[in-house]
BAMAR-321908 format. One record per residue: residue in three letters; x, y, z of N, C-alpha, C, CB in turn; residue number from 1. Coordinates in steps of 0.02 Angstrom, whole numbers, m for minus. Each point is the difference from the previous one (the first is absolute). Glycine has a CB too. Layout:
N
- Ala; X; Y; Z; X; Y; Z; X; Y; Z; X; Y; Z; NUM
...
# end
This chain:
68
- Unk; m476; 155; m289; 69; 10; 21; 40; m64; m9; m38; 87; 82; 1
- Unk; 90; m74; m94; 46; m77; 0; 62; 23; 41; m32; m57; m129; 2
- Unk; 70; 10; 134; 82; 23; 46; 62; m34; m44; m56; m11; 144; 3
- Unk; 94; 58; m168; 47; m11; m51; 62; 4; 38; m66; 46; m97; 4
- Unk; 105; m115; 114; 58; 9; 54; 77; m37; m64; m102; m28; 162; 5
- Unk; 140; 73; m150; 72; m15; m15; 41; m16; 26; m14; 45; m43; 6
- Unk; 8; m100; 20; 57; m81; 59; 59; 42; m1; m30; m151; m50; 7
- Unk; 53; 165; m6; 70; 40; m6; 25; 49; 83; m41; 17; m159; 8
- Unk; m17; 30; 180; 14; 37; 38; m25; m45; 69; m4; 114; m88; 9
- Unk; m41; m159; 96; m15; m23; 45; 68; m53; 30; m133; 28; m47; 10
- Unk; 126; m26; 113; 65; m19; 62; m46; m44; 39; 85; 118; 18; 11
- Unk; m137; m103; m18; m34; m74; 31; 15; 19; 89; 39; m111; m124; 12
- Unk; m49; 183; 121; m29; 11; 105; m40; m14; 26; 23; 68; 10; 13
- Unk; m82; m76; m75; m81; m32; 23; m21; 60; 54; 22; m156; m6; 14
- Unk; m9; 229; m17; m20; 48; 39; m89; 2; m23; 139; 68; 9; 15
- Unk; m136; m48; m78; m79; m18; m36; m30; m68; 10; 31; 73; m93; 16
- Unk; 3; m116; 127; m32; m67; 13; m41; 10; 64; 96; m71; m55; 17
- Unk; m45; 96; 83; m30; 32; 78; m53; 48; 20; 102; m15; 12; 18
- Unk; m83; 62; m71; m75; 46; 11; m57; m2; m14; 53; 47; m6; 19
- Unk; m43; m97; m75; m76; m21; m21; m66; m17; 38; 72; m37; m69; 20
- Unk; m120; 75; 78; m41; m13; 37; m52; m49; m15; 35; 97; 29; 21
- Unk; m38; m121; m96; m29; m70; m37; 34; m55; 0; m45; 59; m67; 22
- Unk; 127; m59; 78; 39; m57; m7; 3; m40; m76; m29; m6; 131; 23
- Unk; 30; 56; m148; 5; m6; m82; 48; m21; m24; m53; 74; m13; 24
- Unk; 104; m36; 24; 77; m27; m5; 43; m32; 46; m6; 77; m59; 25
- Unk; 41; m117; 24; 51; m53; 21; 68; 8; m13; m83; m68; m16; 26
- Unk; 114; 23; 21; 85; 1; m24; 13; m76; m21; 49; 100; 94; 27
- Unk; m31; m98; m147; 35; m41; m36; 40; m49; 15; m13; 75; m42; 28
- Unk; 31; m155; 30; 82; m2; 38; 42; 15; m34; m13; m76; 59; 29
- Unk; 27; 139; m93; 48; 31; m29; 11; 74; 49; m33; m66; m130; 30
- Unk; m11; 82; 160; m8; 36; 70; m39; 71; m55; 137; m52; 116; 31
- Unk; m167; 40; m166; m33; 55; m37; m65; m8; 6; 81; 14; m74; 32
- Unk; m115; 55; 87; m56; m11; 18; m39; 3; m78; 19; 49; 136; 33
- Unk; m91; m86; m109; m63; m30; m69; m38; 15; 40; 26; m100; m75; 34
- Unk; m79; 111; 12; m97; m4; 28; m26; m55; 3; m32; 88; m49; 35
- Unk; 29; m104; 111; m20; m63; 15; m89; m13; m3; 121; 1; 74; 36
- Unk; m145; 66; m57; m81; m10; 4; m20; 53; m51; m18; m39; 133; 37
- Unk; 44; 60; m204; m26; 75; m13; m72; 22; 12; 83; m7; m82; 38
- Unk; m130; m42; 88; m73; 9; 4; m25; 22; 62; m9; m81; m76; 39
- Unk; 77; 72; 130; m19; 44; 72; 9; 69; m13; 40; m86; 80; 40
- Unk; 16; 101; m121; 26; 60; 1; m69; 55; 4; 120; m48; m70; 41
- Unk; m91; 100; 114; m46; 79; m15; 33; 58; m21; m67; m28; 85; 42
- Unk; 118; 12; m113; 44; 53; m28; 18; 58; 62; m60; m23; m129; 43
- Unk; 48; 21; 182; 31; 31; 45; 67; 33; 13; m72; m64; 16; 44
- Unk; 122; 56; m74; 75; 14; m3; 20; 0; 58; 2; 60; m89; 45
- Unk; m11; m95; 126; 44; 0; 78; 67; m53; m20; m125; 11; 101; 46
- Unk; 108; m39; m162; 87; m45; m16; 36; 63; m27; m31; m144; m50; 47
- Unk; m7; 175; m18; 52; 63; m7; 24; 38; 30; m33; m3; m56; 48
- Unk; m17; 38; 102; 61; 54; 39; 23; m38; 56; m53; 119; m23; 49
- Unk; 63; m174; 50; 42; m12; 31; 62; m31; m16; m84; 12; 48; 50
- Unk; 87; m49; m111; 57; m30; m52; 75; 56; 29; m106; m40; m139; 51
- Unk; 137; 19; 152; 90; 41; 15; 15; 19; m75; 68; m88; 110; 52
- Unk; m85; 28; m160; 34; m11; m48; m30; 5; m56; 56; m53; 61; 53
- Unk; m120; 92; m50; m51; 10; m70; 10; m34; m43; m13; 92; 8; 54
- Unk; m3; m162; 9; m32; m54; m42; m64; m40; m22; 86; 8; 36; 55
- Unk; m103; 26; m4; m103; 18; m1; m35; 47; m9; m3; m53; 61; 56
- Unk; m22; 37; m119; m35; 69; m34; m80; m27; 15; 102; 44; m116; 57
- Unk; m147; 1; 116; m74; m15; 5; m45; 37; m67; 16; m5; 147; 58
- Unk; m13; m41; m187; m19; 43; m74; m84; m10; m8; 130; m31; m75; 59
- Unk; m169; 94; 63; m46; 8; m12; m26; m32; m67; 25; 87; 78; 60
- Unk; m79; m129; m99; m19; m31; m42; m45; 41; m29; 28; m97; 47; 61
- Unk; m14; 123; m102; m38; 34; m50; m46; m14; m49; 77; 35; 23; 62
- Unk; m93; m108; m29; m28; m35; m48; m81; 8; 38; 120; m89; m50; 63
- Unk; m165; 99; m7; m52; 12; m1; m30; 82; 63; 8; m157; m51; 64
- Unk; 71; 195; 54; m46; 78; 26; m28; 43; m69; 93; 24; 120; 65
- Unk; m105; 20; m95; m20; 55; m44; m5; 76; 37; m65; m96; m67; 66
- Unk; 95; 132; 27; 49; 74; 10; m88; 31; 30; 141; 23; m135; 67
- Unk; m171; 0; 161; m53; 52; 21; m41; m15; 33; 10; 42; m74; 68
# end
């Protein structure tokens, strides 16, 4: 899994900062949030669905599956 976030839409509430239950993510001093630890991450999407502003996507990594 990886987490694909768009500064563009991000406002920097640090709502996904708050929920992360690894403390993975941070905020910027531009007030945009980054992956600060990605190697904690568990792909949990608790930043995505709580984002106001769907600027965090949680994209499934496809490299090396296989279909069956």
């Amino acid at each position: 899994m990886a987490i694909s976030i768009n500064e563009r839409y991000c406002k920097g509430c640090g709502i996904c900062v708050a929920f992360c239950p690894k403390k993975s993510l941070a905020l910027d001093e531009r007030g945009k949030v980054f992956i600060k630890e990605p190697e904690k991450c568990v792909a949990c999407k608790q930043c995505e669905l709580r984002c106001p502003d769907f600027a965090i996507e949680v994209v499934k990594d496809v490299k090396g599956e296989t279909n069956g």
